[in-house]
Every structure is written in structure tokens, then in C-alpha cells.
Phi, psi and omega in degrees: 000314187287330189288346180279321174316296173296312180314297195302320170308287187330290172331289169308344169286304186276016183242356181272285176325347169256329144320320195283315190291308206287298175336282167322320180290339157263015179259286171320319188249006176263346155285334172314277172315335156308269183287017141308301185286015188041069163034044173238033190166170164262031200275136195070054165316281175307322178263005163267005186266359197258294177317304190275001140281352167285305188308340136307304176290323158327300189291312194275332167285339153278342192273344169261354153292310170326298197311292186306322176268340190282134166301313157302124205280148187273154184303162192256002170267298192297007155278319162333288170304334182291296165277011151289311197285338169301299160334316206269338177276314179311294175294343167286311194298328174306279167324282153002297190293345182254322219260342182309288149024268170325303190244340183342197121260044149082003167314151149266349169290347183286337185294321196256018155101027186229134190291330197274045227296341179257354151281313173303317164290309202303328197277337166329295188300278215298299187302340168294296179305327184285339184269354206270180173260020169314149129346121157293344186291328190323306159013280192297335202221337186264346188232049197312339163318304187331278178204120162307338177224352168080015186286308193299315172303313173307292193303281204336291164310328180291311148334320188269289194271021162255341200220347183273170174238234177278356201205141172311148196215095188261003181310342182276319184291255151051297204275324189299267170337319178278335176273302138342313194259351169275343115014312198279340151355304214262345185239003146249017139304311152306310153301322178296313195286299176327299166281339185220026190082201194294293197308326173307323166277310175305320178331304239259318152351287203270350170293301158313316195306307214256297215306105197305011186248325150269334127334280207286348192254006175259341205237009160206175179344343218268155169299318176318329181317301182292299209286006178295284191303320177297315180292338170288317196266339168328291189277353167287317164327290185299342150309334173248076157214320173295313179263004171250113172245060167296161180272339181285338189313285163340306223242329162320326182277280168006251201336296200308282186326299186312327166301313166335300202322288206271010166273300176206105137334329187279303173326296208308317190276336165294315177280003177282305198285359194245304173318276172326319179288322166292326188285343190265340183290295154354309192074065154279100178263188196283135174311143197289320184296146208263338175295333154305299172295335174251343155282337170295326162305327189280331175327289181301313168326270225278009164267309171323309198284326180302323178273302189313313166313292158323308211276325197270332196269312163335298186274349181316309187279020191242350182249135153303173175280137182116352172287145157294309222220075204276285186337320173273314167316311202294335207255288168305331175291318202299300190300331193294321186284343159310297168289339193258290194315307194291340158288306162281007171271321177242152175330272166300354149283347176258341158297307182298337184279300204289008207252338186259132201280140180333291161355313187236017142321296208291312173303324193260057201220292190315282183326330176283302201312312171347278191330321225253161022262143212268095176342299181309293179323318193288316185291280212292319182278111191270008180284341224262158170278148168323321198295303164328301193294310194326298190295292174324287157306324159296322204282312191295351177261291181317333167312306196278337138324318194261320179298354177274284167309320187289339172262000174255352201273359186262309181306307168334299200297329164309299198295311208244004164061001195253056174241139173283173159321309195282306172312339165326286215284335168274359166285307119024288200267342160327295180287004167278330180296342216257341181271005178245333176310309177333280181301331179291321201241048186010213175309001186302136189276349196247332178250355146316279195306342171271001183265319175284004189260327166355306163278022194274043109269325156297332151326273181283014170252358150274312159335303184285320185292334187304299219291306183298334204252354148286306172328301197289320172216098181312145198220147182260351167300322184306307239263304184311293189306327177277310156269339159272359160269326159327324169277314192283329153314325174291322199291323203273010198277299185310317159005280197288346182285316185298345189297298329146327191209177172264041175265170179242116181233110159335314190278123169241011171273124209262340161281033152281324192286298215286310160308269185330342171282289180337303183297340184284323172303302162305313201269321161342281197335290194302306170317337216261341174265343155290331176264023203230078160301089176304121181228148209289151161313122149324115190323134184088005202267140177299142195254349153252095181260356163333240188294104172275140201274337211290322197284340207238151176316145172325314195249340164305321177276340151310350189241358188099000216232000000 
């Protein structure tokens, strides 16, 4: 009797949940199509209930891969959360598409609904490719404006000419992209629970879910959409591959990194180099068997020559002739062009360039880039159209929130010493992903930040560990760094005001502006350490507040990590 009891739940569970599905899938996609057509119709009915059931399966082959892998069953709030954050890039990506037309500056990608200008060539070039009799492989090689490497054009076109209908549609990639990029929810969720626990993971779960800079590159046409997610399921592999060295452990880092490959070949060799720099910080060693140990070598070789390779052939066609070494060209031409743009776009940077010997261009380019997009500028500058000051400011008030913890989270590990290894190394590698987006794009407002948001889930899951492991052991340090940044932000608004307005402010130098932050900063300190009695920890406070073994799984505290 009880075992008939449970069939009918079950039965009644899935039959509710398969209601749930058909609806939304018609609902969803007869709302798509309505607003394709500026609201006079359903026409490409059918190909958005086709996109947005792959964009359903997508959610769901990650949450039972998840599923499969974890000992536990995962909580029924992270499914939740999982069709919320598609749902929520998915309803940004809408918005864009209604409100840019309208509110824009009058562009033509705004005109045709795209937030993005390199979301716009690449999905043109895929609807073109889809109507043409071309191969979809042209992809990889006829359209280098386009996409430089041709993984994202392929899937686009494959999407456009089996599933589009007569007229572009470009809201169907959009449901592909908001589904994919809601994925990484569920695999730095994971990564989070596996290294520091539970809370550390909801942190960092509904922290990826919100974060305007993953929103916004999820909620349109961009590579980034995808490489979010691969890199969050990249390091949850490694992270269950330290305490499990399972084949499935292998193939969470693998699959994901192989997907990588043919979205950006360049990417592809940062996270290979980022994946190696946490396993050696970590201290992972080589398998005891020697039989083992020499496939893992043949492995890493032959993934390496594979990414090197990809990457050199990718970029060969960006090198004049006679180059070698298209990669390394690549790298060096990418900052330089980076510098002669981020000089001719400003003013004030080419002031600034001349006062300085050529050398330290490039360093104070990296630092700016760091900032941006820079709050104070982002509040003060009204030239932007409304829709435009919005974003801009949204996106740069999460920057800078999430750039407050990432600079204190390397200090902790001084003051207070309480991060494992594995938090060592991922600190590490971060801040080299966040100096190397830098130096590739300087100051650029739009492709820094998407090239460093690719790690926004190893971002914000340090971001959760800064936040748990102060509740557990307060550190005054946190409270200084957050207000001396606080300051020195405040030193730069009349800055941008003089920029910007008829207001009148004496410091019109900006490292001057930038001393007074520094100097505003220093004397907190000193103030904030003359009234500050150091008192001994409350009784019971853990002396590690990093990974709390209490928090992690058995064999996560068996292996150390």
C-alpha cells in the first residue's frame, strides 16, 4: 500500500511538473513571438516553442548532471533559483529588445534591439549564413569581423537556418544564451558548497543569479553567455576532482574546457592556465600509480598543444605574413590597440599620457581598466541617454561591490590567515584573470568588463567566502578597506563633477584628486586604530573560518582541500 502511495506521488508530482512545463513553453513562447512581431501577431510561433524547449532541456540536463554528481540531494530552492536567474536574463534580454529603438542613442544595433555591438555583427553574419547555401562550417573562417573564431556563429546559424523562420528573429538565440548562462547558478553553487559549505554557496548562488554584469552579458547575443558557465563547471571539477579523484571528477574539468575551445581559443588558454595555477596552489599531486601518471601527462600535453594550437591557427589570420608567433603578436597589438583607443577616446587620458614616459602607459591603463566601470563617473555623467545612464550605473555600482571584497579578500588571508589552499589559489588566480582582462582591453567600458566577468563565479564565491568567514571571525580590517575605498571614491565625484558640469573645483589634477583619497584614507586608519581596542575572540569562534569542516561533506575534510 505505501509503495502504491508513492508511485501516485510521484505520478502526481511529475504530472504537475509536466503541466508547468507545457504551459510555460506556451506561454513563453507565444510571448516571444508577439513581441518579434511589435506586437501585431504570433508569427514564429513555432520557432521560439523550439528554442525555448531546447533552453528547457539545457536547464534541466544541467540540474540532473548536477544531481548525479553530488551525494546529496541539491535543495529544491536552487531549482528555483535556477528558473529564476533564466527567466530573469531571459526578461532583461526582452527589455533590451523593446526598450533600445526607443531610448537608445539611435544606433543601428539599438535600432534592431541589441545591446551589444559584437552581439549584433556576430548574429547578422549567423542569419546571413543561415539564408545563404554556404556550409554552416564558413563559420569557422568566412566571417572574421564577425567572430574571430566561429563556435558562437555556428550554433547561431545552426539555430537560424533548422529552427528560424522567414524573417530574423533575433530574440531566439537570447532564450539559447539566458538558458545557458542561467547553468552557471547551479555550478557555483556547487563549487561554492564543496569549498567553504552551505551558506557560502547560497551567497554566492543568488550572488551570480543578480549580478549585473552576468545579467547583462547572459541577457544578450555574447560569448560570454556560455563561457560564464563553462568556467564555474570547469572549477567545480577541480574542486570535486581534489576531493574525489573520480573519472567523472576528469570529465567535469574536460567536457566543459572542450566546449570552451571553439567559443574563444584565447579564453580557452586563460582557463587552462587558470585551472593549472589553482591545482598547483592547491597542491594537488600526480597520481601514485606510474601508469596513471604517464596518462595524465600524455593527457595535459596533448590538451595543451590542442588549446595552442586552436588558438594559433584562430589568430594566424590577424598576423601580417611572416610572423611566427601569432599569439604572442596578438597579445602585444590587442594592449597597444587598447591604448591608442582608450587614449583617443579620452580626453583626459591623453593628457595624462603625455606627462608620463611611455612605460607606464600600459601600467596605468591596467589600473583604470581595473575600475571600470568606475562609480563615481557612472553617477555623475548625464551625457548618456536615460536608458543608457541606467545601465551604466547598475552595471558599475555591482563592480564595484563585488571590487571592495576582491581587495580585501588577499588582506584577510595576511591579517588573519584563515583561507585553505584551495581559497589561496583562487584568489591568485583571479586577480591575474582580472590583470590580464586589463591589460588585453585597457579602459575599454565594454569589453574589460566582459572579458573579466568570464570568472564572475570564482569572483563571487570569494565574495561569499570574504562575507561567512567574517560572521564567523570579525576582522576590522574588512570595515577599514571598505571605507577607504569609500573615500577615495567620494575624492573622485567633484572630479567627474568638474568634468561633466559647470561645477567649480579647485584639484583639477587627477593624481592629486587620488592623493587626497589616499590621504583621507590613511587618517581613517590611523583614527580608526587609535579608538579600536583589539579584544580576544568570542568563546566558540572557530580560529578557521575559511573552508568550516563542519560545513563540507566527509571527504572534502579528508582530502584537505
Amino acid at each position: 500500500m505505501s509503495t502504491l502511495t508513492l508511485s501516485q506521488k510521484a505520478f502526481r508530482t511529475l504530472w504537475k511538473t509536466g503541466a508547468a512545463a507545457l504551459i510555460s513553453l506556451v506561454l513563453i513562447s507565444g510571448a516571444l513571438a508577439w513581441v518579434s512581431s511589435d506586437f501585431q501577431g504570433l508569427t514564429g510561433w513555432l520557432s521560439f516553442g523550439a528554442v525555448v524547449l531546447i533552453g528547457m532541456g539545457i536547464l534541466t540536463g544541467g540540474w540532473f548532471a548536477l544531481r548525479a554528481s553530488e551525494p546529496e540531494a541539491l535543495p529544491s530552492q536552487l531549482a528555483q533559483l535556477l528558473i529564476f536567474a533564466a527567466l530573469l536574463r531571459l526578461g532583461m534580454g526582452v527589455f533590451w529588445y523593446i526598450a533600445l529603438p526607443d531610448y537608445g542613442h539611435g544606433s543601428p544595433l539599438e535600432l534592431a534591439g541589441y545591446i551589444q555591438p559584437d552581439a549584433y555583427a556576430r548574429d547578422t553574419a549567423a542569419w546571413k549564413l543561415a539564408e545563404s547555401d554556404r556550409p554552416l562550417t564558413a563559420a569557422f573562417g568566412g566571417y572574421p569581423k564577425a567572430d574571430q573564431y566561429g563556435g558562437l556563429l555556428f550554433v547561431s546559424a545552426l539555430i537560424y537556418r533548422y529552427l528560424g523562420g522567414e524573417s530574423h528573429l533575433p530574440l531566439m538565440m537570447v532564450v539559447i544564451a539566458s538558458s545557458f548562462s542561467g547553468l552557471s547558478v547551479l555550478f557555483a553553487w556547487g563549487l561554492a558548497r564543496r569549498a567553504w559549505g552551505e551558506k557560502a554557496a547560497v551567497l554566492t548562488a543568488w550572488g551570480l543569479t543578480l549580478y549585473p554584469e552576468a545579467v547583462h552579458l547572459g541577457s544578450s547575443q555574447m560569448r560570454e553567455a556560455f563561457m560564464i558557465t563553462l568556467t564555474a563547471a570547469s572549477f567545480y571539477g577541480l574542486i570535486r576532482y581534489s576531493q574525489n579523484r573520480s573519472l567523472l571528477s576528469t570529465a567535469w574539468i574536460l567536457l566543459p574546457f572542450l566546449l570552451f575551445i571553439p567559443i574563444s581559443p584565447p579564453i580557452a588558454v586563460l582557463l587552462l592556465g587558470g585551472l593549472l595555477l589553482a591545482a598547483a596552489g592547491m597542491g594537488l599531486k600526480l597520481p601514485q600509480s606510474q601508469q596513471k601518471k604517464r596518462l595524465f601527462w600524455v593527457l595535459l600535453v596533448l590538451i595543451v598543444l590542442v588549446v595552442i594550437a586552436g588558438a594559433a591557427l584562430a589568430l594566424a589570420r590577424f598576423a601580417p605574413e611572416g610572423v611566427s608567433n601569432p599569439i604572442l603578436y596578438w597579445i602585444v597589438k590587442s594592449a597597444q590597440y587598447q591604448a591608442h583607443r582608450s587614449e583617443v577616446a579620452s580626453g583626459w587620458v591623453q593628457k595624462y599620457f603625455r606627462r608620463m614616459p611611455e612605460e607606464l602607459h600600459i601600467p596605468f591603463l591596467v589600473g583604470y581598466g581595473v575600475l571600470r566601470p568606475l562609480l563615481p563617473a557612472a553617477i555623475i555623467d548625464l551625457s548618456e541617454s536615460p536608458l543608457w545612464y541606467g545601465i551604466t550605473l547598475w552595471r558599475s555600482l555591482g563592480w564595484t561591490i563585488l571590487l571592495a571584497f576582491l581587495v580585501y579578500a588577499p588582506l584577510r588571508v595576511l591579517t588573519r590567515g584563515d583561507a585553505d589552499r584551495f581559497t589561496r589559489a583562487l584568489i591568485l588566480v583571479v586577480w591575474v584573470m582580472i590583470l590580464v582582462a586589463s591589460f588585453r582591453s585597457g579602459g575599454d567600458p565594454d569589453d574589460n568588463p566582459r572579458y573579466r566577468a568570464t570568472f564572475s563565479s570564482l569572483q563571487i564565491g570569494l565574495a561569499a567566502w570574504v562575507w561567512v568567514a567574517q560572521q564567523k571571525n570579525r576582522d576590522i580590517w574588512l570595515r577599514r578597506a571598505l571605507v577607504s575605498m569609500g573615500l577615495v571614491m567620494a575624492w573622485l565625484i567633484p572630479w567627474y563633477l568638474r568634468r561633466y558640469t559647470a561645477f567649480d573645483w579647485p584639484v583639477i589634477d587627477l593624481f592629486k584628486t587620488l592623493g587626497l583619497g589616499a590621504a583621507s584614507a590613511l587618517l581613517y586608519f590611523i583614527w580608526d586604530w587609535a579608538r579600536t581596542e583589539e579584544k580576544p575572540d568570542p568563546p566558540g569562534t572557530e580560529a578557521n573560518s575559511g573552508a568550516g569542516t563542519e560545513d563540507l561533506p566527509a571527504d572534502a575534510v579528508e582530502s584537505g582541500a
